[in-house]
N, C-alpha and C positions, 0 to 999 in steps of 0.2 A: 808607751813608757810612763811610771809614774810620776806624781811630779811633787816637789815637796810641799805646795798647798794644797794635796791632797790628806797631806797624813795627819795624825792625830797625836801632837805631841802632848806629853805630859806637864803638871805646872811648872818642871822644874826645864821646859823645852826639849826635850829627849824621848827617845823612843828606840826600844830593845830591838836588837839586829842579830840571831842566830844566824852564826854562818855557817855554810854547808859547805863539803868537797863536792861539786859537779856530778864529779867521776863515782866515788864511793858512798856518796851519800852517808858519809859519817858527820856529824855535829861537831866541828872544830873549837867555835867559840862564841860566847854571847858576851855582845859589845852593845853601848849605847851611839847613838846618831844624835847629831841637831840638826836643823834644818841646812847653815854649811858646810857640815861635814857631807849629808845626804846629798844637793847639789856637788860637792868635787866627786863625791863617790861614782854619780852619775858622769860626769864631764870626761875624767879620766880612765874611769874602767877599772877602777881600782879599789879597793874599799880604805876609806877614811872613816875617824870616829872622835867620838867626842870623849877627852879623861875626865870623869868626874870628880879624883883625885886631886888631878893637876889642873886643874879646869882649862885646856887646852885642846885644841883640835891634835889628833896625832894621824899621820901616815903609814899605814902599816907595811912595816920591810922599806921603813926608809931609813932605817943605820943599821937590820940585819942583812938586809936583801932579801927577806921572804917574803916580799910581796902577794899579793892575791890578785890576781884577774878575776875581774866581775863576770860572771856569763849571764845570770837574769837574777832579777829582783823581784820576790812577789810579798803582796800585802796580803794580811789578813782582813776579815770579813769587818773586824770591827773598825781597820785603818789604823791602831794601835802596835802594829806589831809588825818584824820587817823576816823573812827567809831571804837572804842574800845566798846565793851557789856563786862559788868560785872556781877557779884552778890555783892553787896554793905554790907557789915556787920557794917552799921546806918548812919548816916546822910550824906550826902556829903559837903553843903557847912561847912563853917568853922562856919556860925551862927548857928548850931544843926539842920536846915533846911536839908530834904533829897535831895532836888536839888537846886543846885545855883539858877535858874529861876523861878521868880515868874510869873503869869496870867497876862496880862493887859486886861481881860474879865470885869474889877471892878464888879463884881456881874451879867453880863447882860448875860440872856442864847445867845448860838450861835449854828446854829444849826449844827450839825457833821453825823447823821444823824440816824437811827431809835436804833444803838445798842450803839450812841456815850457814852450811860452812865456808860458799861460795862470797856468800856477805862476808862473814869474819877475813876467808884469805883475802878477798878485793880490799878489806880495809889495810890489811895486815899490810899488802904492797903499799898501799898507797903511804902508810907511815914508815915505810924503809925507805921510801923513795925521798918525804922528808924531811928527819932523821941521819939517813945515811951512816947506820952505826958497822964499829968496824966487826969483818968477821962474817956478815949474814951473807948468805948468796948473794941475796935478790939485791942487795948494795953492791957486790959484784956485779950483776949483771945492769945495773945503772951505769956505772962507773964505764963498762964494757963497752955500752951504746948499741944504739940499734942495731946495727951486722950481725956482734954477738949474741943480741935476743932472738933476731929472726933466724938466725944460726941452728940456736937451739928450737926454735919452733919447727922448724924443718926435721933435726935430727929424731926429735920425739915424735914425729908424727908419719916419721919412716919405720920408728919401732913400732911402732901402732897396728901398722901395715904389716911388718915381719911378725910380731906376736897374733896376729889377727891370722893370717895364712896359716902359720905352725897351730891353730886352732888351740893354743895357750892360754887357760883363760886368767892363771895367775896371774903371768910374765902382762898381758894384758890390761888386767886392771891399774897393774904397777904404771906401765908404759904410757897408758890414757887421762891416767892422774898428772902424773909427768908433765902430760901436752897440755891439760888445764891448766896447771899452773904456770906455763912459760907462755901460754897465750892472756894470762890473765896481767902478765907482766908486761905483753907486746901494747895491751890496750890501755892501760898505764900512762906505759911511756909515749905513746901516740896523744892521751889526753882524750881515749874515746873510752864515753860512758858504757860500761856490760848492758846498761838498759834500754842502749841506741840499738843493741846488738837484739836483744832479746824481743824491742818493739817490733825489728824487720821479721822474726818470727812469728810475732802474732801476726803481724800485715797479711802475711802470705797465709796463713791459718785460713784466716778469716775470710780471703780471696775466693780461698779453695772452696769454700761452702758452698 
């Protein structure tokens, strides 16, 4: 674990903290630390930070309740700089937004590259989950709770099955997208990372060799 005379604050005592969602590995927010804020951070599991406004330590999601669980903290090379990964329980910035950053894509695709959309929809859950705006499915199926996901992951992935037999390959493609997406919803709400998922497929890749 790191320890706060490790790090490298700057003159004014502070040092930048990119937080990260765990799960989606989207950029939430970049906050400053002092050296107590970084010790509670550690103590509690929580992330705490320093205002440099208010010159005050503050608790994050201690009058929204959105709180952050810490899962690991890593430092950079120069000791100047913090990657905090969390689990976010709802929005991070202060506008009910789940990440302070918005796109400057205004609408135009970019390309990221054949699975880039798998990124964007894990993030897209991850900020309905929140968010919680009214109206979206996938805030439906929060709201629903696990039964209803695992519900639906079952029902999609019997269609998968019946379009797969009927040698369908439209009804098919519709059907398998379907199951990505209500599975991507299941790992969500479990709080397990797609890249815990994807690392057990390299493991075994690699086994295989």
């Amino acid at each position: 674990m790191i320890k706060a005379d490790e790090l490298k604050f700057n003159e004014e005592g502070l040092i930048p903290a990119i937080i990260q969602d765990a799960a989606s590995k989207e950029v939430l927010t970049l906050a400053y630390m002092n050296k107590e804020s970084f010790k509670k951070t550690i103590e509690t599991k929580e992330t705490w930070f320093f205002s440099r406004s208010r010159g005050e330590l503050w608790h994050k999601g201690e009058t929204s309740g959105n709180v952050q669980h810490v899962t690991d903290i890593r430092l950079d090379c120069d000791r100047d700089a913090l990657v905090v990964l969390v689990e976010p329980q709802g929005p991070a910035c202060h506008t009910g937004s789940y990440s302070c950053f918005s796109s400057l894509k205004d609408g135009k695709e970019t390309s990221g590259g054949r699975f880039s959309i798998i990124n964007e929809l894990e993030a897209v859950i991850a900020s309905r989950q929140a968010e919680m705006p009214e109206g979206a499915y996938t805030t439906y199926l929060f709201r629903e709770g696990i039964d209803k996901i695992l519900k639906k992951v079952g029902e999609e992935a019997a269609e998968v099955i019946i379009a797969s037999k009927n040698r369908d390959h439209e009804e098919l493609k519709w059907e398998a997208a379907d199951l990505l997406y209500h599975l991507l919803v299941l790992l969500r709400e479990q709080a397990l990372p797609l890249d815990d998922v994807l690392s057990v497929l390299k493991k075994r890749h690699e086994e295989s060799k």
